[in-house]
VOGU-3710 file (C-alpha; in Angstrom, 3 decimals, decimal comma):
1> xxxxxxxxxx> 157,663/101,844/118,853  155,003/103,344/121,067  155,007/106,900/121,999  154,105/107,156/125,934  153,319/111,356/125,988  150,804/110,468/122,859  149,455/107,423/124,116  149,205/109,595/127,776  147,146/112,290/125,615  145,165/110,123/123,554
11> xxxxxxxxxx> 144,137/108,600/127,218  143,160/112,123/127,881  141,328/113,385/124,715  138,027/112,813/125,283  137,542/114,914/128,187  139,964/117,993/126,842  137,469/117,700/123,737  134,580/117,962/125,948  135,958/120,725/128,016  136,597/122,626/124,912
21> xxxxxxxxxx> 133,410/121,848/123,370  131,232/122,867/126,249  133,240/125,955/126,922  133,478/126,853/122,917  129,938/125,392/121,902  131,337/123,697/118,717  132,628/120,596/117,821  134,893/121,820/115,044  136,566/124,520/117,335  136,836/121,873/120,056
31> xxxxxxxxxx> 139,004/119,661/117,657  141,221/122,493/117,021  141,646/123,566/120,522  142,462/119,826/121,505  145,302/119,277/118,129  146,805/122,733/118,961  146,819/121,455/122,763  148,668/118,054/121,208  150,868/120,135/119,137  152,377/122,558/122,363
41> xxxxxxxxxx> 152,816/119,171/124,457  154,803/117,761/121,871  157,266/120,622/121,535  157,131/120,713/125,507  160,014/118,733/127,874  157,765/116,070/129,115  160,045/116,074/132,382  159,204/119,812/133,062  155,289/118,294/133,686  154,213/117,860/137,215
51> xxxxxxxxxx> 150,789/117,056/136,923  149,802/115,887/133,357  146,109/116,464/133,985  146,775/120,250/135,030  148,769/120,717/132,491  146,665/119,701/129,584  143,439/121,212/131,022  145,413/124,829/131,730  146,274/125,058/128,182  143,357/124,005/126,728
61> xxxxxxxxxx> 141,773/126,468/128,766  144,033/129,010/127,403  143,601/128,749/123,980  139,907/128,226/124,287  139,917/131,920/125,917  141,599/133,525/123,126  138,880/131,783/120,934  135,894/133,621/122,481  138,003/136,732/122,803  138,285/136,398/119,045
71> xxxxxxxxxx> 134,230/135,702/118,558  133,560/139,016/120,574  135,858/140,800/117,704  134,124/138,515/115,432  130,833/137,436/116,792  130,131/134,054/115,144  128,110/131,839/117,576  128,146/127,951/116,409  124,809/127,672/116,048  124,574/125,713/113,155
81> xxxxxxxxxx> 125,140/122,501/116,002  121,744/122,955/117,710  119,469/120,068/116,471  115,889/121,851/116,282  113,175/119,142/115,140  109,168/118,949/114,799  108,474/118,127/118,245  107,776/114,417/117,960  108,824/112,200/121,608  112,799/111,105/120,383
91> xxxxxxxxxx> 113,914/107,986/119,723  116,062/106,538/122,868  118,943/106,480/119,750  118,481/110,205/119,606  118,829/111,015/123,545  122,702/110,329/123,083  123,325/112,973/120,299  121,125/115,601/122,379  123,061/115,017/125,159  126,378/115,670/123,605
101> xxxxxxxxxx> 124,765/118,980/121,994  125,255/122,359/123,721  121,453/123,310/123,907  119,945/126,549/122,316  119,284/127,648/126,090  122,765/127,327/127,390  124,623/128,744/123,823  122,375/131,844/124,104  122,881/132,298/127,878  127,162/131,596/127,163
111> xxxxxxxxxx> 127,314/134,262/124,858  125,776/136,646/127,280  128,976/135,589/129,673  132,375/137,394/129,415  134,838/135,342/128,504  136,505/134,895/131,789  132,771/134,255/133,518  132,495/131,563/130,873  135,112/129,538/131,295  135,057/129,727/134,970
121> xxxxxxxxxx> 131,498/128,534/134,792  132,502/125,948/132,243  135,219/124,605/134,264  134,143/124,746/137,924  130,426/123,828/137,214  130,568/121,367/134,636  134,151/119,598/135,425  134,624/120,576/138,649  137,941/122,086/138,037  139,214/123,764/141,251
131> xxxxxxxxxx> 139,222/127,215/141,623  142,703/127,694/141,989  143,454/126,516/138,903  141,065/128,669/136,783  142,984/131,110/138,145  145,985/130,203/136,999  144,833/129,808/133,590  142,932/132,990/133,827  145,358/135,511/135,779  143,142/135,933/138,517
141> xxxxxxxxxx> 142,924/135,247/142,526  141,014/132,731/143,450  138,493/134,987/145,530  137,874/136,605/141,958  137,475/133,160/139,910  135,134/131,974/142,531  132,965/135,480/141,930  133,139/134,888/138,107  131,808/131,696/138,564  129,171/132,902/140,712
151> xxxxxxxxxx> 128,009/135,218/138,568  127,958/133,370/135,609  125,903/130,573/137,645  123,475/132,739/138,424  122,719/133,693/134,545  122,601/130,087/133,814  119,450/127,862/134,376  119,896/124,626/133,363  117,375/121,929/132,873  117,638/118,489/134,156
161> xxxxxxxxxx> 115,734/116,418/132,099  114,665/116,585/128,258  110,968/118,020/127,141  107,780/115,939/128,714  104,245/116,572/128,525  103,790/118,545/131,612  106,624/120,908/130,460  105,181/121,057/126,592  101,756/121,825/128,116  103,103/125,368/130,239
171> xxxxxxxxxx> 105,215/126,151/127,162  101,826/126,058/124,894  99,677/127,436/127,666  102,375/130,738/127,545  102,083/130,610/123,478  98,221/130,326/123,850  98,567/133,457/126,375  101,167/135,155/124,197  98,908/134,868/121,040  95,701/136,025/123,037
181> xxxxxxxxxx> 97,217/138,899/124,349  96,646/137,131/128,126  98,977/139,154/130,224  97,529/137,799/133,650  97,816/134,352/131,695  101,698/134,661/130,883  102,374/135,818/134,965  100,386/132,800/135,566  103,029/130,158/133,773  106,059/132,264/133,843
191> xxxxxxxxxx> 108,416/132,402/137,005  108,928/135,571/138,931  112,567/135,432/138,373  112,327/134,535/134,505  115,281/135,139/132,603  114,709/136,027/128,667  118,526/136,367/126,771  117,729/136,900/123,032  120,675/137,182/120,204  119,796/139,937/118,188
201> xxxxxxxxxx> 122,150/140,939/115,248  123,146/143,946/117,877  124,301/141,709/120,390  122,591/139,614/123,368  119,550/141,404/125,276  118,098/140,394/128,432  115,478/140,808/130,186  114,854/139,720/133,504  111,458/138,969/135,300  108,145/137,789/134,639
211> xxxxxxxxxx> 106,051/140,835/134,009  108,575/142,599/131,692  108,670/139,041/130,033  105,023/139,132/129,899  104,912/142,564/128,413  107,031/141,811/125,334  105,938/138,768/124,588  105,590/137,864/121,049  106,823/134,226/120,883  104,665/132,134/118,953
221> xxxxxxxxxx> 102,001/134,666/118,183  103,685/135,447/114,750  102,228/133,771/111,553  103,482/130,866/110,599  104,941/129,951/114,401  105,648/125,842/115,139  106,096/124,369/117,589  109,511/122,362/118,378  111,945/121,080/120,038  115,282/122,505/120,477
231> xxxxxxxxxx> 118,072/120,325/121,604  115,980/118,548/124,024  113,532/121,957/125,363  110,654/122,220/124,335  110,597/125,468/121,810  109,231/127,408/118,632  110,660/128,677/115,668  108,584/131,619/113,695  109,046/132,702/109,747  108,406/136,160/108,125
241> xxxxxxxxxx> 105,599/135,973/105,068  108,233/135,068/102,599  109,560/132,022/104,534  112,751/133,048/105,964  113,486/132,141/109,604  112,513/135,022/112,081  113,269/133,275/115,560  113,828/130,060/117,311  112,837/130,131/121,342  113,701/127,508/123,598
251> xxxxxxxxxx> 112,028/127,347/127,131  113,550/125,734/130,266  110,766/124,618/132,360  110,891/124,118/135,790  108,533/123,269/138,670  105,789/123,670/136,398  107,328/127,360/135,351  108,912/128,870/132,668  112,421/129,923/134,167  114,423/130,666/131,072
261> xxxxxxxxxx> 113,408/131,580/127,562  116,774/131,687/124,810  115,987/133,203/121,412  118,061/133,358/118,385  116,588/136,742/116,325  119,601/137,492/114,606  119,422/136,157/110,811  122,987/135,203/109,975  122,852/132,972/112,560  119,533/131,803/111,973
271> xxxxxxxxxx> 120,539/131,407/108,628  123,464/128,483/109,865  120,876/126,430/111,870  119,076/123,520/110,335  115,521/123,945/110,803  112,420/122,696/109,812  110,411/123,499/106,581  107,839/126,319/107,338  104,071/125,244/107,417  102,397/125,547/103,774
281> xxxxxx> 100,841/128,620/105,514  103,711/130,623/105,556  104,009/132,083/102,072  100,965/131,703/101,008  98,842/133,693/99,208  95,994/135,827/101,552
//
């Protein structure tokens, strides 16, 4: 005998798994937000439900929240989901599983957010849920959702399309400039309103603007540096002599620009990602 409330969720999955895996940044988290979702809806009077859809997407909202409240008690970001790869031109086969990755660039910037600036952003931005009822779900007015949202947004610089040439050739032209010690060379490829968020082990750090960008940049002039690309953006990851991990950058590109640059520093978390092999280089003896 069919079920109609779990046939009406299963209908409905797919997006609550998205909405709690863009909001969460995991996969595994997003299938536990979405089965303790199914779980409350089953011990819930169906007839008490309005508006299914509202329903569904307020709680998963809810119990995404107290997820990142518990990851800023317990700061775990998922970042063993980023795919990081020699930078080859993908496979069409492989544009489908970038684009249901969270990117390195948009992880990093998300755990800069608050928690309630996150899933407003999330929400609003990416499923166009109205304002009113992020409020709901987070206790707030709708004059102070929409400001969340806006401030998030303005933190978060998306790309819209995956690496090409033109966008490889600024990223190696601010490595090249970065290596050389070219200061006038980095203002030259980065934007004036560049946004740097790095995870250190401390916490995310940002810096904003091209010349205090320029003056700590280090990227790629380590030993041992390669160049990549991280969930879709062009990027580098850099070892230490003895061939553990000691960053992966990703660069958002825009205009022929560098607009955003999202670095992982912290090694637990570097530790989690699956990265490629250092270059013989690394390690070796001088």
């Amino acid at each position: 005998m069919s079920d109609p409330l779990a046939e009406a969720f299963d209908a409905r999955r797919d997006r609550l798994r998205a909405v709690a895996h863009r909001v969460l940044g995991s996969h595994a988290d997003a299938e536990d937000v979405v089965q303790e979702a199914w779980l409350r809806l089953s011990r819930q009077d169906a007839a008490t439900i309005e508006n299914l859809d509202g329903w569904l997407t307020t709680v998963v909202g809810r119990i995404s929240l107290d997820v990142l409240r518990a990851r800023k008690a317990r700061p775990e970001a998922p970042y063993d989901e980023v795919v990081v790869e020699v930078d080859e031109a993908p496979a069409p086969e492989e544009d489908v599983a970038l684009a249901d990755s969270v990117g390195l660039a948009l992880l990093v910037v998300l755990e800069s957010l608050g928690p309630h600036e996150r899933l407003a952003f999330v929400l609003h931005d990416l499923f166009a849920v109205p304002f009113e009822e992020i409020g709901r779900i987070l206790g707030k007015s709708t004059a102070a959702t929409k400001m969340l949202a806006s401030r998030a947004r303005r933190k978060v610089r998306t790309p819209s399309e995956p690496a090409g040439r033109s966008q490889r050739e600024v990223v190696q032209a601010f490595l090249t400039a970065a290596r050389d010690g070219d200061f006038e060379g980095l203002l030259r490829v980065l934007d004036p309103e560049v946004r740097l968020t790095v995870d250190t082990p401390d916490g995310v750090v940002v810096v904003l603007g091209a010349t205090k960008v320029a003056a700590g940049a280090r990227f790629g002039a380590a030993a041992g540096g390669r160049t990549v690309l991280v969930g879709g953006l062009p990027g580098v990851v850099a070892w230490r002599p003895d061939g553990t991990p000691l960053s992966v950058v990703a660069f958002t590109v825009a205009d022929g620009r560098i607009v955003g640059i999202a670095a992982v520093a912290d090694p637990v978390k570097l530790a989690s990602m699956d990265l490629p092999e250092p270059p013989e280089t690394v390690g070796a003896p001088g």
